[in-house]
C-alpha positions, 0 to 999 in steps of 0.5 A: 507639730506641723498638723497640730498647726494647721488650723491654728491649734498649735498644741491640741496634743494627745496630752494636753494643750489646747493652745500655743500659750498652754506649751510654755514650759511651767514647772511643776512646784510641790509642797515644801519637803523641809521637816518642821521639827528641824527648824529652831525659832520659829515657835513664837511666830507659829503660835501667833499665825495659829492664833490669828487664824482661829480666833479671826474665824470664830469673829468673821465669815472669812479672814486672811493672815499675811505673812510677808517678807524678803525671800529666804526668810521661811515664810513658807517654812512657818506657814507649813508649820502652822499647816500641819499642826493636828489642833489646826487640822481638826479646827478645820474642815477641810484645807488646801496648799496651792502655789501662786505663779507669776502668772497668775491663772485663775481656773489652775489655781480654783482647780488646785483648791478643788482636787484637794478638799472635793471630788471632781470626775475627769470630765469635770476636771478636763472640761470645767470653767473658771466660772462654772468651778468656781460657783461648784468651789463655792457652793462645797464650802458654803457651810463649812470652816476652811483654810487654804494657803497660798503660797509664793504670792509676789512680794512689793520688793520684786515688783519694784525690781520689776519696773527698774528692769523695764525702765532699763529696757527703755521700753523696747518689746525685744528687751522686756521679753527676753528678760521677762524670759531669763527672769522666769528661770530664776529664783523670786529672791531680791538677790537673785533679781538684782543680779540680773538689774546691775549686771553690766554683760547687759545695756541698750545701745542705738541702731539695729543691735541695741538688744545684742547685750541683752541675747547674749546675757540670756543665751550664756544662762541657758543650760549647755543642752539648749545653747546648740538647739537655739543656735541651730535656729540660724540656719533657716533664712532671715524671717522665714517659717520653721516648721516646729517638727522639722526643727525637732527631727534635725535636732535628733539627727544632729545629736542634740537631744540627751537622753532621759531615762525611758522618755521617748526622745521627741517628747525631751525634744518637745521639751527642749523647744517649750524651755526656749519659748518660755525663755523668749528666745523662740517666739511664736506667732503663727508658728513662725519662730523669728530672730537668727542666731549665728555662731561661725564656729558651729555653721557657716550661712552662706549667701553669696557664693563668690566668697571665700569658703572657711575650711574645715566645714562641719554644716553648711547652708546654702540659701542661694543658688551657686551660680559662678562655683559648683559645690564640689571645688567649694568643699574642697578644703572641707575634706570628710568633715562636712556632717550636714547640708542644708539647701534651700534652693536648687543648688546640688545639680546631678552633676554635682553629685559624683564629684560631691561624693568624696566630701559627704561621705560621714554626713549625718543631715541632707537637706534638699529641694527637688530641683536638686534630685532632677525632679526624677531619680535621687541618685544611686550613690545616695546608699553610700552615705550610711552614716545619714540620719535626716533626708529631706527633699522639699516639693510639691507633686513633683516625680521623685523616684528613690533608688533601691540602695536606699536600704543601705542607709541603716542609720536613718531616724527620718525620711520626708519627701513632703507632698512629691510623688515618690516611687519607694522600693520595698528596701525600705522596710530594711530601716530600722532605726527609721522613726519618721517616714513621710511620703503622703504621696509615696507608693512602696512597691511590692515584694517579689516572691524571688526576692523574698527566697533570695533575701528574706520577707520584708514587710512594715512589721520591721519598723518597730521604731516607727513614731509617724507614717504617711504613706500611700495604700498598697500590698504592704497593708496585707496582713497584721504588720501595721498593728505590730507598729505599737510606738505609732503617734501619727498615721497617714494613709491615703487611697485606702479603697483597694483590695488590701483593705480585710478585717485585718487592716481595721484590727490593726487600726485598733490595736494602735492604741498609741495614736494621736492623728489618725488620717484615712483617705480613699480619694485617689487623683481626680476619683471618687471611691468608698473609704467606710461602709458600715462603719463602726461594724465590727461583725465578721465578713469572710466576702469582701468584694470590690463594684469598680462602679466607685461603690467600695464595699469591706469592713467598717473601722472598729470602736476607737474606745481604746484610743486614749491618745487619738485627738485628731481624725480625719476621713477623706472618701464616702461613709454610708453614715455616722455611728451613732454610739458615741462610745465609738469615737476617741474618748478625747478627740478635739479634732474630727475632719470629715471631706466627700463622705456624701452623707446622708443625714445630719451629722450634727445629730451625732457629733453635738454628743462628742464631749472635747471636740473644738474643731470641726471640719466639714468640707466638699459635700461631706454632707448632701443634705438641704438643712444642718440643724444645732440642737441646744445644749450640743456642742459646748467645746467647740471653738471652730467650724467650718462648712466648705464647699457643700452643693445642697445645703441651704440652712444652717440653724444654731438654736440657743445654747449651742456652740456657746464657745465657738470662736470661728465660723468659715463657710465657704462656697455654700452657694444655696445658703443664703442667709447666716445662722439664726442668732449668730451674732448673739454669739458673744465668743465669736470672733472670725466669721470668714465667707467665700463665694455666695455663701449668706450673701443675702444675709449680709446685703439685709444687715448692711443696709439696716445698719445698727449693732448688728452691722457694726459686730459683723464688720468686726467679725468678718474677714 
């Protein structure tokens, strides 16, 4: 989830969501199952709805038959009756049963209707309007007799319910939003609603815990499963930002998630965390979850270490350094108990670690910073620690080398080292529970023909659990292994430019059928190499040659037609050019990111054509032409576009019609660009227009001093 946030696209998923709202947690509701023949005494009611229906339609171009009253009733009971009658069914051309949620959502309930009396193709169904459905609904029913019923709409009692429970919240944001939350778990029904207004574990005192009654009320609702994952949320330091993903992996290696049948247990934990956001307990913004919870029998927050530790510590967090007591003498009294250790700042020193060694021994989470390895070698003892299933040692480009007793840890899900330079043996491939190996800048040595008579192959192909990869290129590429890794949903290779890289490579690339992100680089530090050339090839090359004068020439990419799942591509090194067959490109890709590809020619002559793209980045002259041109008609998805650092170009025209959604535009140190798009601000959807360096300057200066509309919609834009 961390890459689904990086541009503001929080739940651009393989499967679904386009935004972090689409994430909250709607359960899907299905006709009612109660056989109408079972039900005595409604017959009269019944005769009377199918009366009014029909005799109405035959009187007027349109009518609505209400039936109301407090829930538990069978209102729904005796529209269904009415529903399947075979006299109704043939008086009507066609009907529809959709359901009506609190939150009403026009285009859900329009494609509700729709897929039940037209057909719709799946572009359609995936790329349609509210508007534009709505006129196609329409025009389908123009001359026809139809009956639709909607279900479950608001009674006036629960509304009324409503406002008394706001008034008692006495306007606090917190308190509506918590039990906006908690009532979206309930059934609508006057008693269930007034359970929660008279309940007396709730009410509103002065001061800072004044929302207290309120959590607690809907933290003892929660089902069991949800009470460890919402209380593990405390361990992170007052208002700082959790990491959606990281939370998910240390809910795994906690133990946390249950099983569900054959679910993969990511997707149940992603489910776990939609269930708390729709609870309100976990909210997002920016991808920051706010609000500590704290339970002292379920972990201990420790922030001044000159106090007392309790005994018998199963997680520890540490939020600052130990200054007067070294860890060891702290744990003391904890004796093997101790399952997690959660450091958030340089706190377990190399020294600490032979003394610390006799009170982790069973620990399941090890959380640390780099200041903690030394910023060199992560200790040798580390492979003791078998029964460890999450390691992560925050850092950025510092030196951290992993000792080859890595390979003992047999139970370890997850192992991220974030952006440092990491040295891996290649014991790591003896892993294989590993689900998540992040190192973006990690370098896996190579095996030694001794050591593979001495202890048999290893190779990448062991990992078969492997749900994400981000490594560094190197020998272990060799070969068909990666394409054996078929559970892959996020795959991350940097300094791909290097012999390695055969027919094999791109036929393993396509056999990765799961894969949602997909990240290729061939940039290495401070050089420039080839990452495609003739992509999209797929004819048989037996040569592959290597000119050291930063011209890489091998094997193109093959079509990703069979990438049903890939929504997010990126491709970091030069291109010769674009495929020109759209047919090539992931049939649902939101997300293409193009960086010092050197392009030629307009890219966008081939990219207006791709039908959900809603991001796209161009960045540090991924193109090197003067003029970039939008056709009409071409990008109609597209909600973000961003031009960064582009030597040469000098105009970006948008014609009428393109880009009708965009909602983003970032042009930054495009320095021979000087005046905006023609147009631009006739874009009536766009609302960040964000410039760096020189880029428009000229533009901007003509529109400030004329003033008017223009200037006033550009000031509201700009950032």
């Amino acid at each position: 989830m961390a890459n689904r946030s990086k541009y503001g696209l929080e739940a651009l998923t393989a499967s679904s969501s386009s935004t972090a709202d689409q994430a909250m947690l709607h359960k899907e509701k299905r006709a009612p199952v109660v056989e109408e023949s079972d039900v005595v005494g409604i017959d009269e009611g019944a005769e009377k709805v199918k009366q009014m229906l029909m005799m109405k339609e035959e009187t007027s171009t349109r009518s609505v038959v209400s039936i109301v009253g407090m829930g538990g009733l069978g209102k729904t009971t005796l529209a269904k009756k009415v529903y399947n009658q075979r006299d109704v069914q043939g008086h009507f051309d066609c009907k529809a049963w959709v359901y009506v949620s609190q939150e009403v959502r026009a285009r859900e309930i329009l494609l509700a209707i729709a897929l039940q009396v037209m057909s719709l193709s799946d572009a359609e169904k995936r790329e349609m309007g509210e508007t534009e459905l709505g006129q196609k609904l329409c025009e389908f029913l123009r001359e026809k007799k139809y009956l639709v019923v909607m279900d479950d709409i608001w009674s006036t009692e629960l509304e009324e319910l409503q406002e008394k429970i706001v008034t008692k919240c006495k306007g606090l944001p917190l308190a509506i939003v918590v039990l906006d939350g908690l009532l979206s778990t309930k059934e609508k029904t006057k008693q269930s609603w007034e359970k929660v207004l008279l309940s007396r574990k709730w009410h509103l005192d002065q001061g800072p815990e004044s929302c207290m009654g309120i959590l607690a009320l809907s933290y003892n609702d929660l089902p069991y499963y949800l009470k460890s994952c919402f209380l593990y949320c405390g361990i992170f330091p007052e208002d700082s930002e959790i990491d959606a993903w990281q939370l998910i992996k240390l809910w795994l290696a906690e133990g946390f998630i249950q099983r569900r049948g054959k679910e993969r247990l990511e997707d149940i934990a992603e489910d776990y965390m939609h269930e708390l956001i729709h609870r309100s307990l976990i909210q997002v913004a920016d991808r920051r979850l706010n609000g500590r919870a704290k339970d002292a029998n379920f972990f201990e927050v420790h922030e001044n270490m000159d106090s007392t530790f309790p005994i018998s510590i199963r997680r520890l967090v540490i939020h600052q350094n130990l200054i007067n007591h070294d860890i060891s003498q702290c744990l003391h009294n904890s004796s093997s108990r101790l399952r997690s250790l959660v450091s958030f700042s340089g706190t377990i020193g190399k020294k600490s670690w032979g003394s610390l060694q006799e009170h982790i021994k069973l620990l399941t989470v090890l959380n640390l910073s780099e200041e903690e390895v030394g910023g060199h070698v992560l200790p040798r003892d580390i492979g003791q620690l078998i029964q460890l299933k999450f390691l992560f040692i925050k850092g950025f480009r510092s030196h951290v080398k992993l000792p080859s007793s890595i390979g003992r840890l047999v139970n370890l899900q997850s192992l991220d080292l974030q952006f440092n330079d990491c040295n891996i043996p290649h014991s790591i491939w003896k892993l294989k529970k590993l689900r998540h190996l992040e190192c973006w800048n990690g370098k896996v040595s190579s095996q030694s023909q001794i050591n593979k008579c001495v202890n048999g192959y290893l190779g990448v192909e062991l990992l078969t659990n492997l749900q994400t990869l981000a490594l560094k290129g190197g020998s272990w590429l060799e070969g068909d292994g990666l394409g054996k890794l078929t559970q892959l949903r996020s795959l991350q290779l940097g300094e791909c430019s290097t012999s390695y890289l055969k027919t094999n490579f791109f036929k393993s690339i396509a056999k990765l059928t799961a894969l949602q992100s997909l990240h290729l680089s061939s940039m290495k530090k401070h050089t420039k190499k080839t990452l495609v050339n003739r992509c999209g090839s797929v004819r048989e090359k037996k040569n592959v040659t290597i000119d050291h004068h930063n011209k890489t020439l091998h094997l193109g990419l093959m079509p990703f037609s069979h990438h049903a799942y890939l929504y997010e591509l990126y491709l970091y090194g030069m291109l010769e050019k674009l495929p020109e067959q759209i047919e090539f490109y992931p049939p649902k890709l939101l997300i293409l990111s193009l960086w010092r590809c050197k392009l030629i020619d307009d890219p966008m002559i081939i990219l207006k054509k791709l039908p959900s793209l809603r991001i796209l980045l161009l960045l540090s002259d991924a193109y090197v032409g003067e003029k970039m041109v939008c056709s009409s008609g071409g990008f109609l998805q597209l909600e973000r576009l961003n031009l960064n650092f582009f030597s040469e170009l000098e105009e970006l025209i948008v014609e009428r019609g393109a880009m009708s959604s965009l909602k983003t535009l970032e042009i930054w140190h495009c320095d021979k660009m000087e005046k905006l798009p023609h147009g631009l601000l006739e874009h009536t959807n766009l609302e960040k227009l964000s410039l760096q360096g020189s880029s428009c300057h000229k533009s901007i200066k003509e529109i400030e001093e004329a003033g008017g509309e223009d200037w006033d919609k550009l000031r509201k834009i700009m950032c």
